[in-house]
RODRENBA-74080 format. One record per atom (N, C-alpha, C): x negated, y negated, z; atom name; residue number from 0. Coordinates in Angstrom, 3 decimals. Each point is the difference from the previous one (the first is absolute). Layout:
% RODRENBA-74080
+----------+----------+----------+------+-----+
|       c1 |       c2 |       c3 | atom | seq |
+----------+----------+----------+------+-----+
|        X |        Y |        Z |   CA | NUM |
...
+----------+----------+----------+------+-----+
% end
This chain:
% RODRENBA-74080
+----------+----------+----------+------+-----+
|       c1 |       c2 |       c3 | atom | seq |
+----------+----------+----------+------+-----+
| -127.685 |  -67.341 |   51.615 |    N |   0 |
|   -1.373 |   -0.391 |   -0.176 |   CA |   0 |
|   -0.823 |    0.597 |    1.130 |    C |   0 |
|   -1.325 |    0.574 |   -0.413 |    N |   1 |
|   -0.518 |    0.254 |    1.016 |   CA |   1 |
|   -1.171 |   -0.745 |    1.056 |    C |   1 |
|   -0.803 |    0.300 |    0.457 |    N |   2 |
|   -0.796 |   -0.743 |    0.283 |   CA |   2 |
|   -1.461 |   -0.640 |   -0.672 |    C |   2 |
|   -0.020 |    0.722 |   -0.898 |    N |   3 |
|   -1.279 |   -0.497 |   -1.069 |   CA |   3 |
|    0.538 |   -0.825 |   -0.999 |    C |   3 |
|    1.298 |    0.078 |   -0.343 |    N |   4 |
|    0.304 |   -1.112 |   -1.144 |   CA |   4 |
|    0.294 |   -1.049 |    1.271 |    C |   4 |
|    0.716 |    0.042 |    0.578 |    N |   5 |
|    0.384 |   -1.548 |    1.136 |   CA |   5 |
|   -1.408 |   -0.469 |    0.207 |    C |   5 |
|   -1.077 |    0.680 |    0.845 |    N |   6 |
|   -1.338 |   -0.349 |    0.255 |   CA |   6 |
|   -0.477 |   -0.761 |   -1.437 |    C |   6 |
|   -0.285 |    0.648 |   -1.306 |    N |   7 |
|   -0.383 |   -0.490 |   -1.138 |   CA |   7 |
|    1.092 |   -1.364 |   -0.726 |    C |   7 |
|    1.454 |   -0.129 |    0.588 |    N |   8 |
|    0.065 |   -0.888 |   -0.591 |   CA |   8 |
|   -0.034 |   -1.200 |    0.767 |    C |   8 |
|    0.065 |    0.343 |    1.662 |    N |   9 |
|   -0.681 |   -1.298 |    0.923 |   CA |   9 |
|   -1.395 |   -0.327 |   -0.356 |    C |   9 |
|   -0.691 |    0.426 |   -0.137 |    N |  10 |
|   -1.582 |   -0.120 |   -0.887 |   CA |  10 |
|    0.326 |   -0.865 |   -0.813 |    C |  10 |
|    0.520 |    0.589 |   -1.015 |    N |  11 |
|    0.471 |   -0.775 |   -1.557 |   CA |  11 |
|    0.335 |   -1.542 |    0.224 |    C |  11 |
|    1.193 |   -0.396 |    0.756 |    N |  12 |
|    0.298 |   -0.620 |    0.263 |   CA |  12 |
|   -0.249 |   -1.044 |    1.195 |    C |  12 |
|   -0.912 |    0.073 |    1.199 |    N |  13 |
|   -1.232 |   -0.506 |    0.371 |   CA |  13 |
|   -0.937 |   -0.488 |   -1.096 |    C |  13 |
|   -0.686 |    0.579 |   -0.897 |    N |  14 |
|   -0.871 |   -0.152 |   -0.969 |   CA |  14 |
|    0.410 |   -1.117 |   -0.970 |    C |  14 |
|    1.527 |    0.163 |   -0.519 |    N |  15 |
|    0.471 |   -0.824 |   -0.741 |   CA |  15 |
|    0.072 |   -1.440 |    1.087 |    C |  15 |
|    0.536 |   -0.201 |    0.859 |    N |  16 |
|    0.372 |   -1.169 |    0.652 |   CA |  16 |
|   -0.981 |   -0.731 |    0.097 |    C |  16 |
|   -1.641 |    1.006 |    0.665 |    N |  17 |
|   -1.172 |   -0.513 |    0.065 |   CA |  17 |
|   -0.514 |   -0.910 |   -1.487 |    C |  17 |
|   -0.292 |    0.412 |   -1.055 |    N |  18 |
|   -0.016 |   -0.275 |   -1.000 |   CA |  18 |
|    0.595 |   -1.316 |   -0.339 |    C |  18 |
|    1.354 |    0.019 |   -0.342 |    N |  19 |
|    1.278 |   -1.165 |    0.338 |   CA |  19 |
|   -0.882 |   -1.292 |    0.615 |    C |  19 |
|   -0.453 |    0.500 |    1.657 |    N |  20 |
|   -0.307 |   -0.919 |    0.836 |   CA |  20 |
|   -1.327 |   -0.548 |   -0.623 |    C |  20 |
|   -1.100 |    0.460 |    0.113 |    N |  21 |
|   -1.054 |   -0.555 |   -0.853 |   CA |  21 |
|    0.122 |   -0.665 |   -1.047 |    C |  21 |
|    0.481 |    0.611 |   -1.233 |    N |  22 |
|    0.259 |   -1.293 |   -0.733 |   CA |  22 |
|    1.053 |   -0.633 |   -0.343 |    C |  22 |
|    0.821 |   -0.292 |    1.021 |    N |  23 |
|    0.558 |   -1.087 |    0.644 |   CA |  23 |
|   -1.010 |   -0.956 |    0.664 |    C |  23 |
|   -1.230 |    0.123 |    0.916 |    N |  24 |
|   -0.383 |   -0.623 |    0.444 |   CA |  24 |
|   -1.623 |   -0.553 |   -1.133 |    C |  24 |
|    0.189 |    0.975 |   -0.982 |    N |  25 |
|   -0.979 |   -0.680 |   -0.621 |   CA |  25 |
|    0.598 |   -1.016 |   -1.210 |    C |  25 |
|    1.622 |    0.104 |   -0.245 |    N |  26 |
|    0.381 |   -0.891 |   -0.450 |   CA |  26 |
|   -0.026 |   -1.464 |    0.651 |    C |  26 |
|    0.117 |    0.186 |    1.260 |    N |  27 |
|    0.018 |   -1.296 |    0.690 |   CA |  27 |
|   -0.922 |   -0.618 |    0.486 |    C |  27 |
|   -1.553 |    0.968 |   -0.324 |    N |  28 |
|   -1.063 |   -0.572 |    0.339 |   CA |  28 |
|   -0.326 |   -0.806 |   -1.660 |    C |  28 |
|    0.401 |    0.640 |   -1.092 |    N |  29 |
|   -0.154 |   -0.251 |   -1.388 |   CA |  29 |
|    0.783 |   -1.402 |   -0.126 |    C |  29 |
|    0.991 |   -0.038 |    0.355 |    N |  30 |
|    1.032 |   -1.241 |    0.308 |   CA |  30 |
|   -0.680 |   -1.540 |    0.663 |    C |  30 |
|   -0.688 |    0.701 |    1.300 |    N |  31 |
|   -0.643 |   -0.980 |    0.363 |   CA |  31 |
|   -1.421 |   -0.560 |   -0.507 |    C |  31 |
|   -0.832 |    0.775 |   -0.963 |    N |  32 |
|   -1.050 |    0.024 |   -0.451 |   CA |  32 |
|    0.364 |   -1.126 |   -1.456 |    C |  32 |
|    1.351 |    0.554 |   -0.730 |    N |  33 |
|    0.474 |   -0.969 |   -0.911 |   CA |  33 |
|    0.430 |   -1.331 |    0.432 |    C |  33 |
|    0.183 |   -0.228 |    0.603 |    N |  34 |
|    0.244 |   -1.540 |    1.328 |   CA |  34 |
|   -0.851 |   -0.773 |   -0.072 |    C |  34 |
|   -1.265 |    0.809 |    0.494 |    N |  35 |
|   -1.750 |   -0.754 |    0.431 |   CA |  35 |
|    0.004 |   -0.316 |   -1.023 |    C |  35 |
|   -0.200 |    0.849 |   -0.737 |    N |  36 |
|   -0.777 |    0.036 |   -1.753 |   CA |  36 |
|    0.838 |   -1.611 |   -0.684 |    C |  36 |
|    1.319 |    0.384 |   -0.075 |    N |  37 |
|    0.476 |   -1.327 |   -0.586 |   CA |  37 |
|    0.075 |   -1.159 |    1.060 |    C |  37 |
|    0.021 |   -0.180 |    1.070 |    N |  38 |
|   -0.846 |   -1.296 |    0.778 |   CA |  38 |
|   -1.193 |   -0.471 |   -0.679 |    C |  38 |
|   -0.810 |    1.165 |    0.003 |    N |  39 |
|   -1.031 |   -0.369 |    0.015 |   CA |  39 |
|   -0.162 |   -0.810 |   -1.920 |    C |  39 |
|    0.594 |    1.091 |   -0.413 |    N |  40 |
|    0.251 |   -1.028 |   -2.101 |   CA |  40 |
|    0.624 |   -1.258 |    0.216 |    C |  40 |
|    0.847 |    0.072 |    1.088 |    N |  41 |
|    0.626 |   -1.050 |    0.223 |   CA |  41 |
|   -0.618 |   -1.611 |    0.311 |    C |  41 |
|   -1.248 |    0.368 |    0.926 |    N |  42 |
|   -0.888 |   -0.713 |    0.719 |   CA |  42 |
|   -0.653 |   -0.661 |   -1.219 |    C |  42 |
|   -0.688 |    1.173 |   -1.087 |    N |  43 |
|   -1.047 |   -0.043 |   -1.162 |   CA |  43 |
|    0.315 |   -1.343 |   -0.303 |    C |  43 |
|    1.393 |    0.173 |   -0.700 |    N |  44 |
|    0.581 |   -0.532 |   -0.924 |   CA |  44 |
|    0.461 |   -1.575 |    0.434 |    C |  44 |
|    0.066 |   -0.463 |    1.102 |    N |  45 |
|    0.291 |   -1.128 |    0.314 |   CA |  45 |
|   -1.644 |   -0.342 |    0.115 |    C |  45 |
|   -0.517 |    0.533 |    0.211 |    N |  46 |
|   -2.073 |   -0.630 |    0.428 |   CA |  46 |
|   -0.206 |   -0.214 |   -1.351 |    C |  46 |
|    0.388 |    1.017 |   -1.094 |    N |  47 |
|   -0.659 |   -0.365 |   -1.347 |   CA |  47 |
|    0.665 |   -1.257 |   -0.532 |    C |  47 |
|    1.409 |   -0.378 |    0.524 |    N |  48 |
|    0.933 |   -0.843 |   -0.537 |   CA |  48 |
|   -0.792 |   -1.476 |    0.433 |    C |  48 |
|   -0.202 |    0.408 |    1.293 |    N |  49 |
|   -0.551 |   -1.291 |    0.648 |   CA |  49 |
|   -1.281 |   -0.253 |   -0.874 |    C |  49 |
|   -0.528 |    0.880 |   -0.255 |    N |  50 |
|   -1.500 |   -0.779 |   -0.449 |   CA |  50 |
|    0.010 |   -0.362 |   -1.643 |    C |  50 |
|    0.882 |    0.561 |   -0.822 |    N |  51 |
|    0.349 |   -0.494 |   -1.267 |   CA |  51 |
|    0.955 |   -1.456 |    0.652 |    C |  51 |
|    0.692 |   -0.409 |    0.586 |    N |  52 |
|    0.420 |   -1.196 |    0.425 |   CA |  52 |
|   -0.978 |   -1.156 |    0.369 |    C |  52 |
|   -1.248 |    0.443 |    0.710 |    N |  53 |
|   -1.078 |   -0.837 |    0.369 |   CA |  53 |
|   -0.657 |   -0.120 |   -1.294 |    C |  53 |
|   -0.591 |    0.860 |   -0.657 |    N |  54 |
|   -0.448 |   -0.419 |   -1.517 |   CA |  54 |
|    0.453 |   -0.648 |   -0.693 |    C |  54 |
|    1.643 |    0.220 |    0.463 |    N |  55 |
|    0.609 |   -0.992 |   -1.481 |   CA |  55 |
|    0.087 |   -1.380 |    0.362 |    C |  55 |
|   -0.036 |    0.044 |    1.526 |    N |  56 |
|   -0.312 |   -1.630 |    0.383 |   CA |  56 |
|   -1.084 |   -0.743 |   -0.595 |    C |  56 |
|   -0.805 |    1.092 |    0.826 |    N |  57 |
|   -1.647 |   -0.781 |   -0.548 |   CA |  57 |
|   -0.119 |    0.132 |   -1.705 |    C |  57 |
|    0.373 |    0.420 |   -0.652 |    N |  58 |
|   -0.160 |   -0.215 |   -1.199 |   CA |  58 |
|    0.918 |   -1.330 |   -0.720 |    C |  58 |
|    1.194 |   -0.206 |    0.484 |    N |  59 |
|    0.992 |   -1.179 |    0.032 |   CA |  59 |
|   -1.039 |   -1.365 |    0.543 |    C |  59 |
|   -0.523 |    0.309 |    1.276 |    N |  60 |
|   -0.818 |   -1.377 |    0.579 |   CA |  60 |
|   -1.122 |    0.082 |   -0.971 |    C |  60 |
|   -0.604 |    0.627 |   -0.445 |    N |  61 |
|   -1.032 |   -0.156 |   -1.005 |   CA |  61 |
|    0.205 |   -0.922 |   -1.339 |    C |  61 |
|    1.375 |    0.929 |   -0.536 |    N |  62 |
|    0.309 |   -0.693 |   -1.450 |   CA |  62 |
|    0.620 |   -1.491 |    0.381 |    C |  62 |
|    0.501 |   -0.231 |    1.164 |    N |  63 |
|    0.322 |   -1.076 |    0.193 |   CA |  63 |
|   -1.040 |   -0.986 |    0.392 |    C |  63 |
|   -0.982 |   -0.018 |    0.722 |    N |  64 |
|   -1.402 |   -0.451 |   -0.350 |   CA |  64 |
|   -0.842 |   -0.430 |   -0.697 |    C |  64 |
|    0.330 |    1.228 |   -1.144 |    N |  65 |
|   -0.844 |   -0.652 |   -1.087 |   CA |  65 |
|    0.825 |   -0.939 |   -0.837 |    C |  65 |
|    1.188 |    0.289 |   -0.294 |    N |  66 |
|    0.821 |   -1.208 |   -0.416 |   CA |  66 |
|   -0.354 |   -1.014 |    0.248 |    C |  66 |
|    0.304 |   -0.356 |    1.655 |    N |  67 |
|   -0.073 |   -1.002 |    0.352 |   CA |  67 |
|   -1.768 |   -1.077 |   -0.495 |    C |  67 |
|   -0.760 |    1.162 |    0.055 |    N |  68 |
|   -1.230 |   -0.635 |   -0.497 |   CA |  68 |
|   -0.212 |   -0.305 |   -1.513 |    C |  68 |
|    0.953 |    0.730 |   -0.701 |    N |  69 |
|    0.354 |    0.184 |   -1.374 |   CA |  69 |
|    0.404 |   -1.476 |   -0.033 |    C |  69 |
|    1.219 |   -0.557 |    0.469 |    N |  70 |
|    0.508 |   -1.222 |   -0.084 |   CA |  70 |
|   -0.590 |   -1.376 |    0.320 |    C |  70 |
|   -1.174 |    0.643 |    1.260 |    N |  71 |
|   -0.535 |   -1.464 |    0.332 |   CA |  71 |
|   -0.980 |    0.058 |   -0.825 |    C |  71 |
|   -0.515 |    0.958 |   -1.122 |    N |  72 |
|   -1.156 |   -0.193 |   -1.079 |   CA |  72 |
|    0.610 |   -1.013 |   -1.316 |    C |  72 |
|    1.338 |    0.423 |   -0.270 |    N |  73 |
|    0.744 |   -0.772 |   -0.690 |   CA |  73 |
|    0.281 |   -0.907 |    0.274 |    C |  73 |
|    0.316 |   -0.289 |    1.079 |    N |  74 |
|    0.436 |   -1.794 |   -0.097 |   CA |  74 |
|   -1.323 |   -0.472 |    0.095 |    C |  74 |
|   -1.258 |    0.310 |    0.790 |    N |  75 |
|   -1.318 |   -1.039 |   -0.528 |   CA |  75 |
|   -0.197 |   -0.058 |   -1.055 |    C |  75 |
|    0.319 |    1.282 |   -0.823 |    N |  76 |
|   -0.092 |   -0.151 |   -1.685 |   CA |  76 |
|    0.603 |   -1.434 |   -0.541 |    C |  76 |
|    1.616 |    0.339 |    0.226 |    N |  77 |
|    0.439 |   -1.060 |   -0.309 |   CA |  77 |
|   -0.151 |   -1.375 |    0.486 |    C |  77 |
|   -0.587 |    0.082 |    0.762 |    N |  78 |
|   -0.138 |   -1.791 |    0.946 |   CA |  78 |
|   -1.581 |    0.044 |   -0.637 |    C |  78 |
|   -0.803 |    1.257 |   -0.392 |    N |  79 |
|   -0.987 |   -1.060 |   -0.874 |   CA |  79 |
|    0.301 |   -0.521 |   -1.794 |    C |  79 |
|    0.722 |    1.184 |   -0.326 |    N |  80 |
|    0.647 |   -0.571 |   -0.977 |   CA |  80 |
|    0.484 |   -1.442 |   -0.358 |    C |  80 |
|    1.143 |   -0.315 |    1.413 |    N |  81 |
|    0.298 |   -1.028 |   -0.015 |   CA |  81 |
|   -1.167 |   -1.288 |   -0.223 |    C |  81 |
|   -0.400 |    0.338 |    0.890 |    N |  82 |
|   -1.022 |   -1.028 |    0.243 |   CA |  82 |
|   -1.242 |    0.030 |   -0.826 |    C |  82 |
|    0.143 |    0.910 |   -1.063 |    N |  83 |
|   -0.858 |   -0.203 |   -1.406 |   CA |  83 |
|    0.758 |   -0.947 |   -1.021 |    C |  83 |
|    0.809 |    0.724 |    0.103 |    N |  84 |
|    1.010 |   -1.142 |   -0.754 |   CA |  84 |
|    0.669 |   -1.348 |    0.331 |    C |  84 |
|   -0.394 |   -0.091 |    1.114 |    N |  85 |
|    0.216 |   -2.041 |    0.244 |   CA |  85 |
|   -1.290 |   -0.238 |   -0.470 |    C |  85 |
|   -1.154 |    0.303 |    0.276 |    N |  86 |
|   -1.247 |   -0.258 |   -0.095 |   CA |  86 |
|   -0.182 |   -0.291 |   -1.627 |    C |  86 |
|    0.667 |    0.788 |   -0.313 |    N |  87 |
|   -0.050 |   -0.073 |   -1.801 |   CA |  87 |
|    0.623 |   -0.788 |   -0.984 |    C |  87 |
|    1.290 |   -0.254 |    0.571 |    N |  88 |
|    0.986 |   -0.971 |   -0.024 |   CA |  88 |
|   -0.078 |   -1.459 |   -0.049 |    C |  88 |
|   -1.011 |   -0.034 |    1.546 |    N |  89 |
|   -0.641 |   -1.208 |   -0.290 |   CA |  89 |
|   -0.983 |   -0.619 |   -0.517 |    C |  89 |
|   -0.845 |    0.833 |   -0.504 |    N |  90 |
|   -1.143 |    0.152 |   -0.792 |   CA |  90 |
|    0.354 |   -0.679 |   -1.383 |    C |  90 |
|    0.930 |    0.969 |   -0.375 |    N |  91 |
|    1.118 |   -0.312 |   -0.946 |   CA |  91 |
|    0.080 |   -1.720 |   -0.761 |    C |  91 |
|    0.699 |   -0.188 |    1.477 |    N |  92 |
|    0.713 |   -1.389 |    0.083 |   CA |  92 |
|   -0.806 |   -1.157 |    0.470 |    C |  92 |
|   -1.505 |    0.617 |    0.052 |    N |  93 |
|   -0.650 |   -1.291 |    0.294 |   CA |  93 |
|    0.356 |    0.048 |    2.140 |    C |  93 |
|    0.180 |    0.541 |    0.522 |    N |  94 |
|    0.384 |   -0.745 |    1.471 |   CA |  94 |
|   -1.343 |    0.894 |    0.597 |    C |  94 |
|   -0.123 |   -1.217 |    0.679 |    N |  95 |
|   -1.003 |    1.156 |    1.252 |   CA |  95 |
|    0.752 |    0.981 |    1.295 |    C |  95 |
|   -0.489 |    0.882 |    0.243 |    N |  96 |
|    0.478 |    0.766 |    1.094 |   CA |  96 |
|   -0.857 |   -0.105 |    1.333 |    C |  96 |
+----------+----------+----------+------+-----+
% end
């Protein structure tokens, strides 16, 4: 071999290693960029979780609320009911109330 192919294939091969090295290092900058990125989906996804969890509360304390007001409309219903019907009863039967 003479000296222009040895010279040209230390070139070559400098060139290649260089190459190699770069993206090698842009794999590992790519590596670490995929990391952030899914932290960061990672992060999203528990904040969105959390706030569909707080809605579904407050929507639970709501329907349970109105129930509850649902029920105390019904039993005055029924306790005037009731108390139409003694009233009537005794009307009925001659008794005073």
């Amino acid at each position: 071999m003479n000296g222009k192919k040895t010279g040209g294939m230390l070139c070559g091969c400098a060139l290649v290693a260089c190459c190699m090295f770069v993206a090698n290092a842009q794999a590992a900058g790519l590596g670490q960029a995929i990391g952030q990125d899914t932290k960061a989906v990672g992060h999203d996804i528990g904040h969105g979780a959390r706030d569909v969890g707080h809605a579904t509360a407050q929507v639970g304390r709501s329907i349970g609320q109105g129930a509850k007001q649902a029920g105390h409309g019904i039993a005055r219903g029924a306790h005037a009911g009731w108390n139409a019907t003694t009233h009537a009863v005794k009307q009925v039967f001659h008794k005073g109330d």
